[in-house]
DRENDO-1510 file (C-alpha; in Angstrom, 1 decimal, always signed):
<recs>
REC; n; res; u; v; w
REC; 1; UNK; +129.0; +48.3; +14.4 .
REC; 2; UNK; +130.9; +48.2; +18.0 .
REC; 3; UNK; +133.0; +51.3; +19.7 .
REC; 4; UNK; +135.6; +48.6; +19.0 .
REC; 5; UNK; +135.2; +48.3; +15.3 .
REC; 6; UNK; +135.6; +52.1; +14.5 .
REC; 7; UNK; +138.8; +52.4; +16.2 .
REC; 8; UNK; +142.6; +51.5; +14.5 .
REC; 9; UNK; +143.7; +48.7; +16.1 .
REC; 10; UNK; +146.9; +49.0; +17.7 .
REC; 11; UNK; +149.9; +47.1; +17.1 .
REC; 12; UNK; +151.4; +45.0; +20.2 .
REC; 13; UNK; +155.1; +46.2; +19.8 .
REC; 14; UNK; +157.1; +48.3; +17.2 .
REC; 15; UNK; +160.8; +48.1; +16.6 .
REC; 16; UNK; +162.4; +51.2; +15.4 .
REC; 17; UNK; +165.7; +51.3; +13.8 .
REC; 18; UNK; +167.8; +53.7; +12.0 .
REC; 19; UNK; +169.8; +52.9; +8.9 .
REC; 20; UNK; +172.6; +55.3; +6.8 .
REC; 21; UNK; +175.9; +55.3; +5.3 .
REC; 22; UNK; +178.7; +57.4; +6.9 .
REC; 23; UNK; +182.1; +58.5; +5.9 .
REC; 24; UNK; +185.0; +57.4; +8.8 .
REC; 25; UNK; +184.4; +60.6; +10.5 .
REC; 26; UNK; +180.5; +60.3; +10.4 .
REC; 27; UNK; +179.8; +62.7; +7.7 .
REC; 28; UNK; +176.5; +61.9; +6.0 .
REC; 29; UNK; +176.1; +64.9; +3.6 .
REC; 30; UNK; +176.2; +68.6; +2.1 .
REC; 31; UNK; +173.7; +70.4; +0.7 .
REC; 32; UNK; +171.0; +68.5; +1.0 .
REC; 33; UNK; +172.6; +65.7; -1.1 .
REC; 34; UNK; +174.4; +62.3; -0.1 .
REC; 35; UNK; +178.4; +62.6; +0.1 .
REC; 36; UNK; +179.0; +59.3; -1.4 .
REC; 37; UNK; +176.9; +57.1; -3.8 .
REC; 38; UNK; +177.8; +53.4; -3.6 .
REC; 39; UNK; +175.3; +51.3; -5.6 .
REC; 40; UNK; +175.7; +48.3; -2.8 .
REC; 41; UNK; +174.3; +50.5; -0.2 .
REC; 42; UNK; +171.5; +52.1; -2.1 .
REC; 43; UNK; +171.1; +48.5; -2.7 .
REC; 44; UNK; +171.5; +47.4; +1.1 .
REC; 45; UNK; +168.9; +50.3; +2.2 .
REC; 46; UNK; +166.2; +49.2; -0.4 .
REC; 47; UNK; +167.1; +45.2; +0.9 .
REC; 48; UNK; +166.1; +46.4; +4.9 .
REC; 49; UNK; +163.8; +49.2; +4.5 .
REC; 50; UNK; +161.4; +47.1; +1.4 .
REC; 51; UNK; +158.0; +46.0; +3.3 .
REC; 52; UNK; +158.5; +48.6; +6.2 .
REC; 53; UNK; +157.6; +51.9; +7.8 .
REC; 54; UNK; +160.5; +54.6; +6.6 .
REC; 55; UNK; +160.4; +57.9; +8.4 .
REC; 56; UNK; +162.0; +61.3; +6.9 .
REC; 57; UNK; +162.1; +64.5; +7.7 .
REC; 58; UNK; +161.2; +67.3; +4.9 .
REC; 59; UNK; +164.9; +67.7; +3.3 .
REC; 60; UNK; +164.9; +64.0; +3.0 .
REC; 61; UNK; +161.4; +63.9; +1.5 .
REC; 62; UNK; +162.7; +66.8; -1.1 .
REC; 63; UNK; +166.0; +64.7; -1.7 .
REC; 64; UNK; +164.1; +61.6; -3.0 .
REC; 65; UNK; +163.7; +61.6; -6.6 .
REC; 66; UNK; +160.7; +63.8; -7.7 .
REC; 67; UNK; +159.9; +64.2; -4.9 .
REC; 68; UNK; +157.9; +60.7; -5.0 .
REC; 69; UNK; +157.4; +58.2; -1.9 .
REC; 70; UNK; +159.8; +54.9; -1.8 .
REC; 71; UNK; +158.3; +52.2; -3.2 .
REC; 72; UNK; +156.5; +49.1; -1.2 .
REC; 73; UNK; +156.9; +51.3; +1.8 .
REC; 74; UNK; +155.0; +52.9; +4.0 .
REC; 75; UNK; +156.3; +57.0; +3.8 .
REC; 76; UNK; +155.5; +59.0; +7.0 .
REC; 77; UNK; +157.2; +62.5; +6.8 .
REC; 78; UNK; +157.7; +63.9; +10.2 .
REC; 79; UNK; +157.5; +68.0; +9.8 .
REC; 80; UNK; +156.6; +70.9; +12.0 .
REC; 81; UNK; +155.4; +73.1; +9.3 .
REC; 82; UNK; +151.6; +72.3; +10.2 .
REC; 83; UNK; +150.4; +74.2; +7.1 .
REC; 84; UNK; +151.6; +70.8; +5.2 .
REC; 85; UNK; +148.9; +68.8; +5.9 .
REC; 86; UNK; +147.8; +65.3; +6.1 .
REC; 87; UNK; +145.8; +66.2; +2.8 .
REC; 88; UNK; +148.5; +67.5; +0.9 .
REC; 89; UNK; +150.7; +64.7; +1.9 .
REC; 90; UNK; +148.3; +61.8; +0.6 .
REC; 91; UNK; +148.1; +63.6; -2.7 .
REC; 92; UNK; +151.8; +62.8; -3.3 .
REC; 93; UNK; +151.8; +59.1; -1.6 .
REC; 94; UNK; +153.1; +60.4; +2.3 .
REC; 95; UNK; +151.9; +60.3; +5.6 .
REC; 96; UNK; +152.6; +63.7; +7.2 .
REC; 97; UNK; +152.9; +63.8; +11.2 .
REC; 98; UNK; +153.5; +67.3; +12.9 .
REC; 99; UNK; +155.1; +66.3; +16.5 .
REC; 100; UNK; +157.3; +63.1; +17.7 .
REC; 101; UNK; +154.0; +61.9; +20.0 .
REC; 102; UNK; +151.9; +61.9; +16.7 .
REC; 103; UNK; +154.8; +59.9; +15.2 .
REC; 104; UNK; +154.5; +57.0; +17.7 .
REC; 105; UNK; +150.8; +57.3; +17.9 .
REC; 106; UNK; +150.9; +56.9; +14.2 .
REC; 107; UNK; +153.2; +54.0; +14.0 .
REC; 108; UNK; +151.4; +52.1; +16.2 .
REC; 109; UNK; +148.5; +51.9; +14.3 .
REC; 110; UNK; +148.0; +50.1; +10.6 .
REC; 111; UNK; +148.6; +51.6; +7.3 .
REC; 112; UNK; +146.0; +53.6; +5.7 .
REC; 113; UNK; +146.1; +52.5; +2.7 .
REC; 114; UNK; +146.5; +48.6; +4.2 .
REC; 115; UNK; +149.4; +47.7; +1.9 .
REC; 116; UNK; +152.0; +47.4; +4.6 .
REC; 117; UNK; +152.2; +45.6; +7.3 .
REC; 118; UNK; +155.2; +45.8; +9.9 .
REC; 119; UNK; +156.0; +45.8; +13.0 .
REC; 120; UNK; +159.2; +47.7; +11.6 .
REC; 121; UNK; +160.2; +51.3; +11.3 .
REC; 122; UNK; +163.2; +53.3; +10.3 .
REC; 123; UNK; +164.7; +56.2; +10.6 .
REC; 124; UNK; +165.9; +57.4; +7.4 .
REC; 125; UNK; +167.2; +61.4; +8.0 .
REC; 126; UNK; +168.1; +64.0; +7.4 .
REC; 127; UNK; +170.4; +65.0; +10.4 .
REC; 128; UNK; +167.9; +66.5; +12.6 .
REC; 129; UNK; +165.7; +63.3; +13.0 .
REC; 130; UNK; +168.9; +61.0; +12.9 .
REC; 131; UNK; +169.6; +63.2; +16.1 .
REC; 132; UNK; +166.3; +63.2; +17.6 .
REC; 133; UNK; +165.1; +59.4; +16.7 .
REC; 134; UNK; +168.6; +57.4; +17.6 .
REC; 135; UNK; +167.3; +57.5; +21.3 .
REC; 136; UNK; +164.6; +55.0; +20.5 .
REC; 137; UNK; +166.0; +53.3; +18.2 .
REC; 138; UNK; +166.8; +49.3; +19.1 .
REC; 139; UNK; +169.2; +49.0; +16.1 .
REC; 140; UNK; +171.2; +50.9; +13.7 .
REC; 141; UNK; +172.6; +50.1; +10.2 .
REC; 142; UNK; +175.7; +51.6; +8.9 .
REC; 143; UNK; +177.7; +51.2; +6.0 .
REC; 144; UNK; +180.8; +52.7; +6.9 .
REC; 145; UNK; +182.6; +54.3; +3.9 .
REC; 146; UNK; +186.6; +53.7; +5.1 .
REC; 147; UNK; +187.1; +57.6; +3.6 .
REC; 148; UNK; +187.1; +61.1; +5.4 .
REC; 149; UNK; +185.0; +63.8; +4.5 .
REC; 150; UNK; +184.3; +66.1; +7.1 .
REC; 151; UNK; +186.0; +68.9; +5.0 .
REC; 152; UNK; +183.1; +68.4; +2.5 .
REC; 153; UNK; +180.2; +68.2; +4.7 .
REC; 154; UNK; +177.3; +70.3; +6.2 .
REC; 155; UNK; +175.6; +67.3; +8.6 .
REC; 156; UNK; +176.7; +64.7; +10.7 .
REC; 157; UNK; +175.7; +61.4; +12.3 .
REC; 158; UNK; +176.4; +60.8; +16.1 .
REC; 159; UNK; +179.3; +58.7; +15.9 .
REC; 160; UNK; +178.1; +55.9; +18.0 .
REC; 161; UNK; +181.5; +54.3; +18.8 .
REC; 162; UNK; +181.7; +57.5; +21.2 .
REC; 163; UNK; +178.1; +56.7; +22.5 .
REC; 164; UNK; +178.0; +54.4; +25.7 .
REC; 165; UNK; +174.8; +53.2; +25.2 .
REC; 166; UNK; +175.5; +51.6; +21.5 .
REC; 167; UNK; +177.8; +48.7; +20.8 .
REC; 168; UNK; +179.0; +47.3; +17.8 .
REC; 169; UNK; +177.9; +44.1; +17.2 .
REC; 170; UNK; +178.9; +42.8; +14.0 .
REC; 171; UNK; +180.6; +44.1; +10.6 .
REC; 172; UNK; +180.4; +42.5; +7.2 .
REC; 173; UNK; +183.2; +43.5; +4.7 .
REC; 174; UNK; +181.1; +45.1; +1.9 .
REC; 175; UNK; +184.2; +45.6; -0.6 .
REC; 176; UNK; +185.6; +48.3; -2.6 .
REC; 177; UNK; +183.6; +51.2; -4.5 .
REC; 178; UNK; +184.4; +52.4; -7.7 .
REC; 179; UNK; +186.1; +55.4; -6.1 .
REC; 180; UNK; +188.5; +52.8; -4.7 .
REC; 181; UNK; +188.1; +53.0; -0.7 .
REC; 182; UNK; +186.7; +50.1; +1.2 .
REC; 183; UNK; +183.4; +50.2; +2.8 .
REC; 184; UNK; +181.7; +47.8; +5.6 .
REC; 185; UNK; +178.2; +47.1; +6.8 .
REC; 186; UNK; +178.0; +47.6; +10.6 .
REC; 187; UNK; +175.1; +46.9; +13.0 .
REC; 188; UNK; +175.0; +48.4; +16.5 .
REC; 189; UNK; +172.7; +47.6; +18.9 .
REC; 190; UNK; +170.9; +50.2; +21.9 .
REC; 191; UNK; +171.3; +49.1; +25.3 .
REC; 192; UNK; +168.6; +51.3; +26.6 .
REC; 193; UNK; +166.6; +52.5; +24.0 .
REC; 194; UNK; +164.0; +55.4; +25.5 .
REC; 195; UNK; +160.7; +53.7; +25.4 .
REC; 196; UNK; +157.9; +55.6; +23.4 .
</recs>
């Protein structure tokens, strides 16, 4: 066996995107928990995300149900509290990564358990790596949920319409909830995403 053969190979280039669903004033949540639950955007994050490289912080990674990984994806939980380690992560299905230059180390190189592959990740919250991860990010998704919540919530997206370096680059009417207010899928794109 070869030096070569006992090291990861590296991918040649990642994409990294961010996807999540907003109220008009960019409200995304309170108490830990989604402000609004449309069933076409749960169903629009599972259609983008399915195959790919999702990355959480630990409030997200509490907020999925039991606690379990998304399926037919590969889960890496970024988290500062070294004490959760990569062990204790693989016991319940994540990836656990303790600094942002681990992150990109990490997603450069193929899935452990070699059931993904992607050149793909996204940012999937909470607040906190929505903040610190839109920098690099090439793309974002957004269903925008035509209602206004900022009364109700405790975290917020950037609004990106106030952010020179994203533009909007197309909208798809998505229809009306059950609720009754209209919501839209929106895609922005990064002029300068920070390189990593």
């Amino acid at each position: 066996m070869t030096q070569s053969d006992t090291k990861p190979q590296l991918r040649k280039h990642m994409t990294l995107k961010t996807i999540v669903s907003v109220t008009r004033d960019w409200a995304i949540g309170a108490g830990n928990d989604l402000l609004i639950y449309n069933p076409q955007d749960m169903a629009y994050f599972k259609e983008h995300t399915t195959g790919d490289i999702v990355i959480m912080g630990w409030n997200t990674l509490c907020s999925l149900p039991s606690q379990k990984p998304l399926p037919k994806r590969r889960n890496v939980v970024l988290y500062d509290n070294v004490n959760f380690t990569q062990q204790m992560a693989a016991e319940r299905g994540f990836e656990v990564v303790h600094s942002l230059d681990e992150l990109f180390a990490t997603l450069k190189t193929p899935d452990p358990a070699g059931l993904i592959e992607t050149n793909t990740a996204w940012s999937i919250g909470g607040a906190m790596l929505y903040h610190t991860l839109l920098p690099y990010c090439e793309e974002a998704l957004v269903t925008m949920n035509d209602v206004e919540m900022a009364a109700q919530a405790d975290v917020f997206f950037p609004n990106l319409l106030e952010n020179k370096d994203w533009e909007l680059t197309h909208e798809i009417d998505g229809g009306r909830t059950k609720e009754g207010f209209t919501y839209a899928f929106q895609t922005y794109r990064n002029e300068i995403p920070r390189p990593w």
